[in-house]
C-alpha positions as CSV (number, residue, x, y, z in Angstrom):
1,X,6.7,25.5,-13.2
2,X,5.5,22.3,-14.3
3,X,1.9,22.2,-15.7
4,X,-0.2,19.0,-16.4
5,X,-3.8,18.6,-17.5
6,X,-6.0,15.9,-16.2
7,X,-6.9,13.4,-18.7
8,X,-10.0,13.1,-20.1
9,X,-12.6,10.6,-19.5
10,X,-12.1,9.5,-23.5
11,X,-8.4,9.2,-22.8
12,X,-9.1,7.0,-20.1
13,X,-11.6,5.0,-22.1
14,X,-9.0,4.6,-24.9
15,X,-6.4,2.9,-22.7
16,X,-9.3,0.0,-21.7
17,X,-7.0,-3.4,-21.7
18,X,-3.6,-1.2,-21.8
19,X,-1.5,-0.3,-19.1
20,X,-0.7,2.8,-17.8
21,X,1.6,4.7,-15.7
22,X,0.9,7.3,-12.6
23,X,4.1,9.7,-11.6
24,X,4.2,9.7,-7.8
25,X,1.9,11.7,-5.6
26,X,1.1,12.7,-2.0
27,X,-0.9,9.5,-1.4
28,X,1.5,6.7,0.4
29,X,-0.6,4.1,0.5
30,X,0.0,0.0,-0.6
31,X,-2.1,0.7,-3.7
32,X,-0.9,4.1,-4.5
33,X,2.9,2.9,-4.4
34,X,2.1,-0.5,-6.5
35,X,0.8,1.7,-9.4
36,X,3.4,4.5,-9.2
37,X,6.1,1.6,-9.1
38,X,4.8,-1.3,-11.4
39,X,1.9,-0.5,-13.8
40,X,-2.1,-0.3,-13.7
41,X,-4.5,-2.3,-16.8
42,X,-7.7,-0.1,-17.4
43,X,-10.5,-3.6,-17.4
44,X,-13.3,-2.2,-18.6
45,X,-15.5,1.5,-19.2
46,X,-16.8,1.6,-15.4
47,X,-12.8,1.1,-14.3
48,X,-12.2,4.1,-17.1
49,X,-14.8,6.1,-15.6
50,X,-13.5,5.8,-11.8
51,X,-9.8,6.3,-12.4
52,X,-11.5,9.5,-14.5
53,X,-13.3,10.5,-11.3
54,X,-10.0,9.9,-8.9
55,X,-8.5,12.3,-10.3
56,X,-10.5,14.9,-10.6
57,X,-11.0,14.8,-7.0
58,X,-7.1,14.6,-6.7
59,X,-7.7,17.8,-8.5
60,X,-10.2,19.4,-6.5
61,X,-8.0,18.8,-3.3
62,X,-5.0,20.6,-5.1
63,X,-3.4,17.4,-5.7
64,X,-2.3,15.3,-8.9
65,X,-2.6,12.0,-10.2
66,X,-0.4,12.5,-13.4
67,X,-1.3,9.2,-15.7
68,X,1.0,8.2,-18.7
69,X,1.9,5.8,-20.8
70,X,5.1,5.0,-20.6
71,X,6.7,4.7,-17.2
C-alpha cells in the first residue's frame, strides 16, 4: 500500500518561483499530461493557494495529485 499526504498550503507557498513535479493521475487532460511530463513553476501566493485547493478536491473525490520536487 502506498500512502501519501497532501501537501500543505505552506509547502506549496515555499516552492513560489521553483518547480515542481506531479506523479501521474486519473486526469488525461493537455494540462494534466504537460505537468506530469515536463514540470510546473509555482508564480506567486494566489497560484500556491489554488494548486493547494486542487488537490484537496482531488482528495475529496478519492483521487491524488502527488506533488514533488524532483521528477
Amino acid at each position: 500500500m502506498i500512502y501519501i499526504r497532501m501537501q500543505t498550503l505552506a509547502r506549496f507557498e515555499s516552492h513560489i518561483n521553483h518547480r515542481i513535479y506531479r506523479d501521474p493521475s486519473t486526469c488525461d487532460c493537455a494540462t494534466c499530461r504537460d505537468v506530469e511530463e515536463n514540470w510546473l513553476v509555482i508564480f506567486d501566493e494566489n497560484h500556491a493557494y489554488h494548486l493547494y485547493t486542487v488537490q484537496c478536491d482531488y482528495f475529496a473525490e478519492d483521487s491524488i495529485l502527488n506533488y514533488r520536487d524532483k521528477k
